[in-house]
Each structure stands twice: as structure tokens, then as C-alpha cells.
FIROSE-859635 format. One record per residue (C-alpha): residue in one letter; x, y, z. Coordinates in nm, 4 decimals, padded with zeros to 6 digits. Example, Ala and Ser with C-alpha at 12.3 -4.5 7.8 and 13.67 -1.06 7.14 Angstrom:
% FIROSE-859635
padren px py pz
A 01.2300 -00.4500 00.7800
S 01.3670 -00.1060 00.7140
//
This chain:
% FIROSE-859635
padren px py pz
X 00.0000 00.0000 00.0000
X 00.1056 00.3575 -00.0454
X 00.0339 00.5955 00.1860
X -00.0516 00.9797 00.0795
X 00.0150 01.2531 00.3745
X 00.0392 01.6172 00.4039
X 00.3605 01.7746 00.6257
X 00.2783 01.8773 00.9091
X 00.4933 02.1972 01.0134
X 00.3582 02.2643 01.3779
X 00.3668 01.9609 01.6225
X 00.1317 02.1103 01.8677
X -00.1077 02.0540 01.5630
X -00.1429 01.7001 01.5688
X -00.5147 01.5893 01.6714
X -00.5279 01.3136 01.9645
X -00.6735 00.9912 01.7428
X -00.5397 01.0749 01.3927
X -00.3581 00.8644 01.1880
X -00.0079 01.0369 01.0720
X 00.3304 00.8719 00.9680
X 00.5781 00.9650 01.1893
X 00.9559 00.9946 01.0912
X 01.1929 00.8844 01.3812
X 01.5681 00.8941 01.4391
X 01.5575 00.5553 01.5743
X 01.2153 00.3765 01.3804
X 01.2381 00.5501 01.0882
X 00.8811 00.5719 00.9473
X 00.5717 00.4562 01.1307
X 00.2213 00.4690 01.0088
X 00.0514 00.5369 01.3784
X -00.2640 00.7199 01.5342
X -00.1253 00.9776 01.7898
X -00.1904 01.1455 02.0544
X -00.0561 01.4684 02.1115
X 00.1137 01.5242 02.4898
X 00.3700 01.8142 02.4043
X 00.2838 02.0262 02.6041
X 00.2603 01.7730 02.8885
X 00.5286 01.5764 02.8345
X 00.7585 01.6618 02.5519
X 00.6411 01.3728 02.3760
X 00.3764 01.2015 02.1042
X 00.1697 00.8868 02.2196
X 00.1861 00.6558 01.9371
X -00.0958 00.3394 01.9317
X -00.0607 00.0438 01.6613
X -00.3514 00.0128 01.4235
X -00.2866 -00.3697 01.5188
X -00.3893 -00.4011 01.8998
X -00.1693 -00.6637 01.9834
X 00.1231 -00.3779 02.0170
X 00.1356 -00.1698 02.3229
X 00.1267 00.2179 02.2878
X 00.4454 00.3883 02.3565
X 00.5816 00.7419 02.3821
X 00.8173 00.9435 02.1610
X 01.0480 01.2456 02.2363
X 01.0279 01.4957 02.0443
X 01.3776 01.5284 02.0365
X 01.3633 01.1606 01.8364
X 01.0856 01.3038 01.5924
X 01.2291 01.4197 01.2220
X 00.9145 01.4811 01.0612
X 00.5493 01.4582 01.1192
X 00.3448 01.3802 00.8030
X -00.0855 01.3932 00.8260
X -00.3009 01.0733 00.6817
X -00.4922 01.1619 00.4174
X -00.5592 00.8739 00.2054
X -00.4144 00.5333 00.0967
X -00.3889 00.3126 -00.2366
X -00.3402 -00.0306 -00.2160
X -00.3541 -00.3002 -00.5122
X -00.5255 -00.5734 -00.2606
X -00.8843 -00.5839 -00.1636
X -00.9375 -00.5587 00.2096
X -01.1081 -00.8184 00.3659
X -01.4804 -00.8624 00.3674
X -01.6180 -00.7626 00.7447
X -01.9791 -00.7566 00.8600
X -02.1553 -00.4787 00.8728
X -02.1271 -00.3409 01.2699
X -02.5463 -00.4610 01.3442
X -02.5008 -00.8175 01.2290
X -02.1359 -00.8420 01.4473
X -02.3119 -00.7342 01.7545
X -02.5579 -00.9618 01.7079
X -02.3565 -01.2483 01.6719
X -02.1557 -01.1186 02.0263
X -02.4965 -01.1170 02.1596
X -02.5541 -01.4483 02.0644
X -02.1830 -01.5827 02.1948
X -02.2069 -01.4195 02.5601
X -02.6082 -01.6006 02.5748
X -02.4203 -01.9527 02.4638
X -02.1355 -01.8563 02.7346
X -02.3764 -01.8229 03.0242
X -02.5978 -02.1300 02.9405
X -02.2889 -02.3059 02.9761
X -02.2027 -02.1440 03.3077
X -02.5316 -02.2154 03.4245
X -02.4993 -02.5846 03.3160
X -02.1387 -02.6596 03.5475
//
């Protein structure tokens, strides 16, 4: 996939829950949602699209160059997902089957 960004010249811009690739002295480029805690703590909060990675924090000092998501182009097809009413329903329907066989130990 290729990602398409705009550069972002002023840090203290970056918008808590935004996706941005982030150029780092020591990662080099990471396609990340942020959150912005510069004026807190000298530092970005960066969180994995993937939740099985833990956030962790950046220094400023380690930051190069902050770039803004704004679209992506990809030759595969993403994967087919069901539509948010129908996966709720089948959670529904696993925590129901959980408890019956609670209630049947």
C-alpha cells in the first residue's frame, strides 16, 4: 500500500486519534494514530492500528518529521467484514451460549 500525507509543520497541531506517519531517528517511518502530549510531556503517544502492540511514547527530540493521513492506495482488496449490526448480534448471541454453559457446570 502507499500511503498519501500532508507535512505537518507545527507539532502542537497534531489531533489526539489521527492517523499520521511519523519519521523517527531511531524507527524511521511509522504509520501510527497519535496522541498529542507536548505540552505535557515533551512527547507524542503513538498506538498500533494492530492491537496486539502496546502504545508507547516518543520524544520529540527523536521526531524528524510529522506527516498527516490523508488517504491510501493499495492493489489488494481488504477483507470482507460484517456490517457493525449483524457483528453485535452475533456477540450477543456468543455471551447467551457462554452463560448457558455457566449455568450448566
Amino acid at each position: 500500500s502507499y500511503v498519501l500525507g500532508e507535512f505537518v509543520q507545527d507539532w502542537y497541531d497534531v489531533k489526539d486519534g489521527h492517523a499520521y506517519v511519523i519519521l523517527t531517528q531511531d524507527d524511521g517511518a511509522v504509520f501510527k494514530v497519535v496522541y498529542n502530549e507536548i505540552r505535557k510531556k515533551k512527547n507524542l503517544l503513538i498506538k498500533s492500528l494492530n492491537p496486539i502492540y502496546e502504545p508507547y511514547e516518543v520524544s520529540v527530540k527523536e521526531v524528524k518529521e510529522v506527516w498527516k493521513f490523508v488517504n491510501y492506495f493499495s492493489s489488494e482488496l481488504p477483507e470482507p467484514t460484517l456490517p457493525s449490526d449483524e457483528l453485535l448480534s452475533t456477540v450477543y448471541k456468543l455471551k447467551e451460549d457462554v452463560e448457558k454453559l455457566k449455568k450448566q457446570q
